[in-house]
C-alpha positions as CSV (number, residue, x, y, z in Angstrom):
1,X,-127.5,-0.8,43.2
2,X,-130.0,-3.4,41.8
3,X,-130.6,-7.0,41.6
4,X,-129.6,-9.4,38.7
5,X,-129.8,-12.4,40.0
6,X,-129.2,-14.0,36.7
7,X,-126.2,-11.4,36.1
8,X,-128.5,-10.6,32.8
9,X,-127.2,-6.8,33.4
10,X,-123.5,-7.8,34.3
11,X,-123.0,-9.2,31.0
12,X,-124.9,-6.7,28.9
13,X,-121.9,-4.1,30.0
14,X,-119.7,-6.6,29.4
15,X,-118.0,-6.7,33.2
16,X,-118.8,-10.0,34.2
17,X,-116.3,-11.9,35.7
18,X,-116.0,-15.7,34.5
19,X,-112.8,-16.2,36.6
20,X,-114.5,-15.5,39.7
21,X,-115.6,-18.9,42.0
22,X,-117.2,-19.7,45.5
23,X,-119.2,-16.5,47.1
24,X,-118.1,-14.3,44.1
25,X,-119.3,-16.5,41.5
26,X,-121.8,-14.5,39.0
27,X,-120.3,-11.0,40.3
28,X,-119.0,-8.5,38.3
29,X,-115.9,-6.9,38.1
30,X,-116.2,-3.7,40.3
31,X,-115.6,-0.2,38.3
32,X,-117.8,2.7,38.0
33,X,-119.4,3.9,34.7
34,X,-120.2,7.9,34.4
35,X,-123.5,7.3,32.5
36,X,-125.0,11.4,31.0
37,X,-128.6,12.4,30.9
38,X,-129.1,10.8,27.4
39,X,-127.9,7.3,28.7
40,X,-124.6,7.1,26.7
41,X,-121.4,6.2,28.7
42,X,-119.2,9.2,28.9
43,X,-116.4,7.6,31.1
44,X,-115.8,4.5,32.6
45,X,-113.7,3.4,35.2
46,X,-112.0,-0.3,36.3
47,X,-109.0,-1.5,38.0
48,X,-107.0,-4.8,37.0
49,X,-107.5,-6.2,40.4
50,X,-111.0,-6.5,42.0
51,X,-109.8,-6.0,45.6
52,X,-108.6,-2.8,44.2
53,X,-111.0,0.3,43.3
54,X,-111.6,4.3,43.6
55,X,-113.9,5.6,45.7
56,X,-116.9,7.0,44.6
57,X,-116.4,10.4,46.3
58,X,-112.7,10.0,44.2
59,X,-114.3,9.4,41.0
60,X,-116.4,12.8,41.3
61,X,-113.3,14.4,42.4
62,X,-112.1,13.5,38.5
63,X,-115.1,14.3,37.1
64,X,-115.8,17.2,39.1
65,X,-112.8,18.4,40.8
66,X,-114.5,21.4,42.2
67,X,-117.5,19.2,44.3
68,X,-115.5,15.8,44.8
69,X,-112.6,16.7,47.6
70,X,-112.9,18.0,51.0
71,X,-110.5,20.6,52.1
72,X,-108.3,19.6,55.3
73,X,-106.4,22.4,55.4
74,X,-105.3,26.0,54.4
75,X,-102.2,27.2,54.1
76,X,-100.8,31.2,53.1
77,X,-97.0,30.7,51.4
78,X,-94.9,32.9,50.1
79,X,-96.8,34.4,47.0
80,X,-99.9,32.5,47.4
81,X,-102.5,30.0,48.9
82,X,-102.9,26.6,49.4
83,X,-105.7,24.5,50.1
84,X,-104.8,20.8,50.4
85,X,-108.0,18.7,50.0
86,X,-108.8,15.0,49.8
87,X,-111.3,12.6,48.0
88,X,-112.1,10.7,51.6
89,X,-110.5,11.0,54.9
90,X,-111.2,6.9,55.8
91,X,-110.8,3.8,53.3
92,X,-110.5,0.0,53.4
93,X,-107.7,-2.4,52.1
94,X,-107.6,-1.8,48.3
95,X,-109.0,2.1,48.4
96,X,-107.4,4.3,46.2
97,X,-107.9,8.0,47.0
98,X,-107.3,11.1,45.9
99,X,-105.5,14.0,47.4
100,X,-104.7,17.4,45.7
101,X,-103.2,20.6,46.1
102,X,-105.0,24.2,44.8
103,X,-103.2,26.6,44.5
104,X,-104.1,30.2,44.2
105,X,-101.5,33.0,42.7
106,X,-102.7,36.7,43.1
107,X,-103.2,38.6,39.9
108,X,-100.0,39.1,38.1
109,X,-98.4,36.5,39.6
110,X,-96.9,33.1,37.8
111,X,-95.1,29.9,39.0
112,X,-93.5,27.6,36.1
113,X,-95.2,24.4,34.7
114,X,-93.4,21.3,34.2
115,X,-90.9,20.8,31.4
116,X,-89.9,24.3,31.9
117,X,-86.5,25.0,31.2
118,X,-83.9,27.2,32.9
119,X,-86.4,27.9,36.0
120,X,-87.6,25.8,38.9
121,X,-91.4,24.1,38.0
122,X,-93.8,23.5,40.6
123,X,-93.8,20.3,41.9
124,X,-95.3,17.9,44.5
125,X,-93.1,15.4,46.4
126,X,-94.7,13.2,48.6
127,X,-92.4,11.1,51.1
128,X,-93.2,7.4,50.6
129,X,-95.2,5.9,53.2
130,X,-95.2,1.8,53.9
131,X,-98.4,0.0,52.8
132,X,-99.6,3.0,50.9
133,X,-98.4,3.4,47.2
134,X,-98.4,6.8,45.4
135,X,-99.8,6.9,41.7
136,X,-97.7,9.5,39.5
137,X,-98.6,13.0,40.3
138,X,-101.3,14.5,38.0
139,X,-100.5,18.1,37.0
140,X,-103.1,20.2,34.8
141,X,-102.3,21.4,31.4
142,X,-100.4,24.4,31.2
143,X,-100.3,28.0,29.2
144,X,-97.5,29.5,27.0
145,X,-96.5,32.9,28.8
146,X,-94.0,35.4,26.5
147,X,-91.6,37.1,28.3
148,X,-90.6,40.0,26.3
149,X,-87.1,41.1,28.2
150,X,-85.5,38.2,27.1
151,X,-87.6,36.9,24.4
152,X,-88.7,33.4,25.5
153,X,-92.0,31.2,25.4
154,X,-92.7,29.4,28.9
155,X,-95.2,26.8,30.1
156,X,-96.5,28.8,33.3
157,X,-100.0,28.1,35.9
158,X,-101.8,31.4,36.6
159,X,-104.9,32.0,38.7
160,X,-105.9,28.6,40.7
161,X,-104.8,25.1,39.6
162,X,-104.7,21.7,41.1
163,X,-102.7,19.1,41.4
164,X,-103.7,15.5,42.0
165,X,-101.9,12.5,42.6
166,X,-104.0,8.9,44.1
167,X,-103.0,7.0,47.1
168,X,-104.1,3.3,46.8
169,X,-103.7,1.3,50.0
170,X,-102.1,-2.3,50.3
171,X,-104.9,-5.0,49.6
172,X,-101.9,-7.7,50.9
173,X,-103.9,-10.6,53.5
174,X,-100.8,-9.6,55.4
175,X,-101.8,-5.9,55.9
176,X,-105.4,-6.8,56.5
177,X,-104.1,-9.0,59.2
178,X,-102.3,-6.1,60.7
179,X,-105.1,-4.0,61.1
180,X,-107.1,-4.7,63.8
181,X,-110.5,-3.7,64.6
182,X,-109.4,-0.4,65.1
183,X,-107.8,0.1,61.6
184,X,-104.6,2.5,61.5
185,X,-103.9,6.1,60.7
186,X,-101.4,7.3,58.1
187,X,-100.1,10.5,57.5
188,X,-98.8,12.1,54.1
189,X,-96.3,14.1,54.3
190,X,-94.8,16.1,51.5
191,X,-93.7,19.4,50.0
192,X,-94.9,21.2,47.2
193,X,-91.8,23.6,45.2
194,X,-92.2,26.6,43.5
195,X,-90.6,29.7,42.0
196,X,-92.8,32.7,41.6
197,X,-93.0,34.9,39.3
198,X,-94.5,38.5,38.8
199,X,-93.9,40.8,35.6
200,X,-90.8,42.5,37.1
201,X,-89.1,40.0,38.7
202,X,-89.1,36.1,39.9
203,X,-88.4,35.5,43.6
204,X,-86.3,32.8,45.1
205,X,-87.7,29.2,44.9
206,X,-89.8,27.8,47.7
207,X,-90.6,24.8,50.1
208,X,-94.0,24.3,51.2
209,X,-94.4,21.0,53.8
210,X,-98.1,19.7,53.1
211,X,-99.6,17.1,54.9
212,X,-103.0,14.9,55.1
213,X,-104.4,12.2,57.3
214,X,-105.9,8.8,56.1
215,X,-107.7,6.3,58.4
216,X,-107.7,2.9,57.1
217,X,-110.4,0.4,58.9
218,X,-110.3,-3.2,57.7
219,X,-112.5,-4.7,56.1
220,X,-116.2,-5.9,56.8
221,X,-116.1,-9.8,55.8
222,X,-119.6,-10.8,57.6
223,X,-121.5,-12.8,54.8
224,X,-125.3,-12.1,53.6
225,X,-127.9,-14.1,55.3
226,X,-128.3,-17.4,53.2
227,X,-131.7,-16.8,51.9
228,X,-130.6,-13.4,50.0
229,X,-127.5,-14.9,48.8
230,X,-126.3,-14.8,45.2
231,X,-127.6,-18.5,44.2
């Protein structure tokens, strides 16, 4: 945070918005810019809409996957672990968050990638949920595994993976309206398929239900005292 009063710094990165009128006049367009130690910008991130935006704790959960999400639960299925995490467990109208699976196969043991042909990928399929809307599910790149017995190349996860997908509440005036002062909870509810695999044999295909919690509050709209106002 800093002040620019004369939005000098806004338009030196080149986010101010010249559409913008009334109390949001002079502001810039909201996005986050992942700036290294030598001052160059390594990554930068902006929506199209400014009532829409990622969270900060969801941006390090891109960056960082391994500091920026917050495990809500554990789960042991058939063949390996679970731990279903999330970016934030509360957001406003307009948040988008991020929730992920990690999963984590014992040594030996494989489950299919996407794209995989003639076996059952992992996948996560989420139920929809009203007001909420569910970004395409983010899957990590895969290996090539050779299966000697029958002489084929597959995309296969080993070890611990995760998959991601973003959850970007409504920013409609007519869900704000429905809020409240007490906000709303949603649940995510979902299932995450599999087929296992070890180097003798692959086992029958899976349904895991996952689930996480999101509590929405609405929005703060009280305005800045007058005299620190953007003038």
């Amino acid at each position: 945070m800093l002040a620019d009063p004369d939005s000098k710094i806004i338009k030196a990165y080149g986010v101010f918005n010249h559409e913008a009128t009334g109390m949001q006049k002079g502001f810039a367009r909201p996005g986050y810019f992942f700036i290294d130690s030598n001052g160059a910008i390594k990554e930068k991130f902006f929506e199209a809409k400014y009532r829409e935006r990622l969270t900060g704790n969801s941006i390090i959960a891109k960056l960082f996957p391994e500091l920026g999400q917050e495990v809500t639960d554990t789960l042991e299925a058939p063949h390996l672990g679970l731990a279903l995490q999330q970016s934030d467990r509360t957001g406003v109208p307009g948040t988008r968050i991020t929730i992920s699976a990690e999963v984590r196969l014992p040594a030996d043991v494989h489950v299919y990638a996407p794209g995989t042909q003639g076996y059952k990928p992992v996948r996560l399929v989420m139920d929809d949920v009203p007001d909420l809307e569910l970004n395409p599910v983010v899957y990590p790149a895969s290996r090539t595994l050779y299966l000697p017995a029958i002489k084929e190349k597959v995309p296969v996860y080993e070890g611990t993976f995760r998959i991601s997908q973003d959850v970007k509440v409504s920013s409609s005036s007519q869900f704000w309206s429905s809020l409240g002062k007490d906000g709303k909870t949603f649940t995510l509810t979902g299932r995450l398929e599999y087929q296992a695999c070890d180097k003798t044999m692959c086992y029958v295909p899976t349904s895991v239900p996952v689930k996480w919690q999101l509590q929405v509050f609405p929005l703060d709209r009280t305005r800045a005292p007058v005299d620190i106002r953007h003038k």
